[in-house]
KEDO-987101 format. One record per residue (C-alpha): residue in one letter; x, y, z. Coordinates in steps of 0.25 Angstrom, whole numbers, plus 5000, padded with zeros to 4 digits. Example, Ala and Ser with C-alpha at 12.3 -4.5 7.8 and 13.67 -1.06 7.14 Angstrom:
A504949825031;S505549965029;
//
This chain:
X500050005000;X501150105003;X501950074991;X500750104982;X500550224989;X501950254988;X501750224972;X500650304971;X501250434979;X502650414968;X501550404957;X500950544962;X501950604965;X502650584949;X501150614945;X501150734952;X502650784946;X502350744933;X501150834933;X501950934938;X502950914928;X502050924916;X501351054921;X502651114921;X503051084908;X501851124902;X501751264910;X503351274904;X503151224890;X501451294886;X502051424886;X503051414874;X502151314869;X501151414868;X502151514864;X502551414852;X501151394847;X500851534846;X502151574839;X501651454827;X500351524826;X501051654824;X502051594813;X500851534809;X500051654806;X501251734798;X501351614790;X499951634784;X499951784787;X501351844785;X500951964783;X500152004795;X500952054807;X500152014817;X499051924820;X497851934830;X496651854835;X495351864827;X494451904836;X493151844829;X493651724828;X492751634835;X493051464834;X491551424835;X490951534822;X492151484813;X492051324816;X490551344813;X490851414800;X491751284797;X491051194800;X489851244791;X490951254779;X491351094784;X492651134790;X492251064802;X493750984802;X494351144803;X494351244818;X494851364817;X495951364829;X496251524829;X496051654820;X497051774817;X497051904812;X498251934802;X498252084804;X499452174796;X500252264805;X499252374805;X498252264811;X497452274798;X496852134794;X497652034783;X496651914787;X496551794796;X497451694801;X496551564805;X497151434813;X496451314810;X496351174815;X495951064803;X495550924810;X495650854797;X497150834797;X497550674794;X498550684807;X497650784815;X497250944816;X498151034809;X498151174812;X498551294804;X498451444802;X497851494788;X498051654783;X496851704776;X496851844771;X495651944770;X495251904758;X495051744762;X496551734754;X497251614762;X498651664765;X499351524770;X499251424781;X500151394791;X500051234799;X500051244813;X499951114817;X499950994808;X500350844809;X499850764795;X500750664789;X502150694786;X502350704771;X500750724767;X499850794777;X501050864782;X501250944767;X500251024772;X501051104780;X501951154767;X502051254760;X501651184746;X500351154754;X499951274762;X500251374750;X499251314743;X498351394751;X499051524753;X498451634743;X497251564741;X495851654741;X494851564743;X493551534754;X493951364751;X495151284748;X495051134744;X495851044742;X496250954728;X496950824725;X497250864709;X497850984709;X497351134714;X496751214703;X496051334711;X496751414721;X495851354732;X496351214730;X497451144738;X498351024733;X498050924743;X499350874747;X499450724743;X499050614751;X498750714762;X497150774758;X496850764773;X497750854775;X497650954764;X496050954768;X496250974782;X497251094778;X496151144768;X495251144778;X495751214787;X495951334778;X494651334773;X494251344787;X495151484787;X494651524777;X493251504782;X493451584794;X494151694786;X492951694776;X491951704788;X492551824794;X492851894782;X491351884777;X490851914791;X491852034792;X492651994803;X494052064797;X493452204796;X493752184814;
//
């Protein structure tokens, strides 16, 4: 009886420091992991914007108005994580930079930052976080792949497998068509938000 006591009292007491242990690394380490995740969403948005100086909130952004607006445009595999304001250094409005989480990845979500100008004109995309498979999915994060959308004026890309021959289309990257649509997707959804707040007057703010 004592020995198990004695057991139980050890197993406690390395419970009790290992506890202790992790809450202090994590007290350590959330602070420049914070730091580090803000400083890729900052590179993030020059890299579709690099001609703003600066970037602030959009203040009528609201998660539950624009999930219902995709959902109605069957994007329901789309959220929107976050929206931006590219302003120019006189604060004057050069359009929107919109995050957004696509669930239809082959591997998982893959999040990323799309650049649309005033006048619904895509200026790049910029992958956050992605983790398809080495070699296919993973193509989506090059350049030969993202410029395909960059430029681009349009309320809808698609997606082809026999060659693009309108400026909306996108070479699906072979072997990987999960991936191009989930990519595809997730711009479109940008774009829906953008579209909605330009017709409803939202950049005039």
């Amino acid at each position: 009886m004592k020995k198990m006591l004695h057991d139980a009292f050890i197993l406690l007491v390395i419970t009790l420091v290992a506890g202790l242990c992790l809450g202090f690394v994590y007290e350590v380490t959330k602070g420049p992991i914070a730091a580090q995740k803000e400083k890729a969403k900052t590179e993030a948005y020059l890299e579709v914007f690099q001609e703003a100086a600066s970037f602030e909130a959009d203040p009528d952004f609201s998660s539950d108005q624009i999930q219902n607006a995709l959902n109605e445009a069957g994007l329901t595999e789309v959220s929107v994580q976050e929206v931006m304001l590219a302003l120019d250094q006189n604060k004057t409005m050069l359009g929107y930079v919109v995050t957004v989480v696509s669930h239809e990845g082959y591997s998982g979500d893959i999040t990323f930052s799309v650049g649309v100008k005033n006048d619904s004109t895509v200026n790049g995309i910029s992958i956050l976080s992605i983790s398809e498979t080495a070699g296919l999915g993973m193509k989506a994060n090059t350049e030969e792949f993202k410029s395909q959308f960059a430029g681009v004026n349009t309320s809808k890309f698609e997606y082809t497998k026999s060659g693009a021959s309108a400026d909306n289309q996108i070479d699906a990257i072979s072997g990987a068509t999960i991936t191009t649509n989930a990519i595809t997707n997730g711009v479109n959804a940008a774009l829906e938000y953008c579209n909605l707040m330009i017709q409803g007057g939202g950049q005039d703010e």
